[in-house]
C-alpha positions in Angstrom: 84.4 132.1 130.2 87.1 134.4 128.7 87.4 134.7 124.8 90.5 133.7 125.2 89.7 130.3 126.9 87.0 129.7 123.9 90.0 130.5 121.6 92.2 128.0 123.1 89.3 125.2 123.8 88.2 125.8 119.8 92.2 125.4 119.1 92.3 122.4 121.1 89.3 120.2 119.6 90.4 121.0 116.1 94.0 119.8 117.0 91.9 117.0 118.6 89.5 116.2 115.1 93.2 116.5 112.9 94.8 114.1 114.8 91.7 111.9 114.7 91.5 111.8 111.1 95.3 111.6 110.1 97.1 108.9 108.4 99.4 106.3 109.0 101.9 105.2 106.2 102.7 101.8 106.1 105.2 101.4 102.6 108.4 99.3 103.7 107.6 97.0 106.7 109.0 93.8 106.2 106.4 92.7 109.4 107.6 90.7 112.9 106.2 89.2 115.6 102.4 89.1 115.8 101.8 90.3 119.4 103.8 94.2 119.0 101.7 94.2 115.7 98.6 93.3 117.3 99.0 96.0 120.0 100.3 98.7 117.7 96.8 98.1 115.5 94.6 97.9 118.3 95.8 101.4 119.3 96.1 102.9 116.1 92.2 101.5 115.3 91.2 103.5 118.2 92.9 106.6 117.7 90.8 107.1 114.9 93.8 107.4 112.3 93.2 106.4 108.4 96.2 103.4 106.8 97.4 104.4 103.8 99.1 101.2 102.3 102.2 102.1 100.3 104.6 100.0 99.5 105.6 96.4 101.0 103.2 95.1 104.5 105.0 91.7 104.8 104.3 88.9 107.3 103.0 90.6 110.7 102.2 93.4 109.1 99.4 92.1 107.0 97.2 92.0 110.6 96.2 95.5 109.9 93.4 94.5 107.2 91.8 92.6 110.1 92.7 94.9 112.8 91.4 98.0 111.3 88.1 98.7 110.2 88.1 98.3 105.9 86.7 101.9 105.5 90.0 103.4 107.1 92.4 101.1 105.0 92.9 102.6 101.5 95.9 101.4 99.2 98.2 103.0 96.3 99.6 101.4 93.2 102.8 100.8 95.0 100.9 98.3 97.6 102.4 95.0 98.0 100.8 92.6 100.9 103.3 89.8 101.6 101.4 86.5 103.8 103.1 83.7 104.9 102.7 81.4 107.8 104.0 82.1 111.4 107.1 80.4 112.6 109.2 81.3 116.1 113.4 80.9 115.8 114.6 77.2 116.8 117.4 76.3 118.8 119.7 77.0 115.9 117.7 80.0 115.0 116.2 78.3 112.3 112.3 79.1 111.3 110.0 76.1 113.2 106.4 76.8 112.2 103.7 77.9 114.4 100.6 76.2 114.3 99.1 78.6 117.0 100.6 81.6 115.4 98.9 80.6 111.6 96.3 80.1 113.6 95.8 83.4 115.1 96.7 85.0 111.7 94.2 83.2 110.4 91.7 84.0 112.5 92.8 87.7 112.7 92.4 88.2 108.6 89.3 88.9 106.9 87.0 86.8 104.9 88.2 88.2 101.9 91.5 87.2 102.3 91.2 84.0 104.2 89.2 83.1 100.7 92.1 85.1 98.6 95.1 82.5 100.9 93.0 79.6 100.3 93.0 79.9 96.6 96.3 79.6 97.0 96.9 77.1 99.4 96.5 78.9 102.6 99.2 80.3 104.8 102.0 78.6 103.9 106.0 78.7 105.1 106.9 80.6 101.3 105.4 84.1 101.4 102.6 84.8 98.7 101.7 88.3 97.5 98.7 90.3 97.1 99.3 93.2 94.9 98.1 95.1 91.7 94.2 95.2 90.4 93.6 92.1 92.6 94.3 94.7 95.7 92.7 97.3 94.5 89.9 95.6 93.9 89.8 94.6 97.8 90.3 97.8 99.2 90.0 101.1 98.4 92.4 103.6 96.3 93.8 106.1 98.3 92.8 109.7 96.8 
């Protein structure tokens, strides 16, 4: 093997471990539907990358704390998590709840949270908000 080979194959795996432990800022997503959000996490959990939570993670959005692992999540002071129950347009483009869509978000959220919603009256068509010392005491500050 040629030095310069090693050079490039050391160059290579530390552009590799970089990548691997970068972060994703999330700090104005006013969320969507579920499934792009499902897929987006899925792929960003196994990249490898870090969430930093910064600002507003409304609606769809909020999947991420039970998408990625809780060890790569970490949140600032600015973190606001907005949770609501799932709805599809009607015929008039009005909001019709989803019963299968709460349902998956639901099921998707962690234990922590389902508790923290149910407090409140579960997920609900009016958004509720996590935010502040309650957060923080969830989830990790970000250095």
């Amino acid at each position: 093997m040629s030095v310069r080979a090693a050079i490039c194959g050391a160059v290579f795996a530390i552009l590799l471990a970089a990548d691997a432990s970068a972060a994703v800022r999330i700090s104005n997503d006013m969320g969507g539907q579920i499934g792009p959000y499902l897929d987006n996490y899925v792929s960003l959990r196994n990249s490898g990358q870090r969430v930093v939570i910064d600002g507003p993670c409304l609606s769809a959005c909020t999947i991420v704390l039970g998408v990625m692992p809780r060890e790569r999540i970490c949140v600032t002071r600015r973190a606001q998590l907005g949770f609501h129950a799932a709805w599809n347009p009607g015929r008039n483009g009005q909001p019709v709840l989803s019963a299968a869509g709460t349902k998956a978000l639901w099921d998707i959220y962690p234990g922590d949270i389902r508790a923290w919603l149910k407090k409140r009256g579960g997920l609900k068509p009016k958004m509720v908000f996590l935010s502040g010392p309650e957060l923080m005491a969830m989830y990790r500050a970000c250095d």
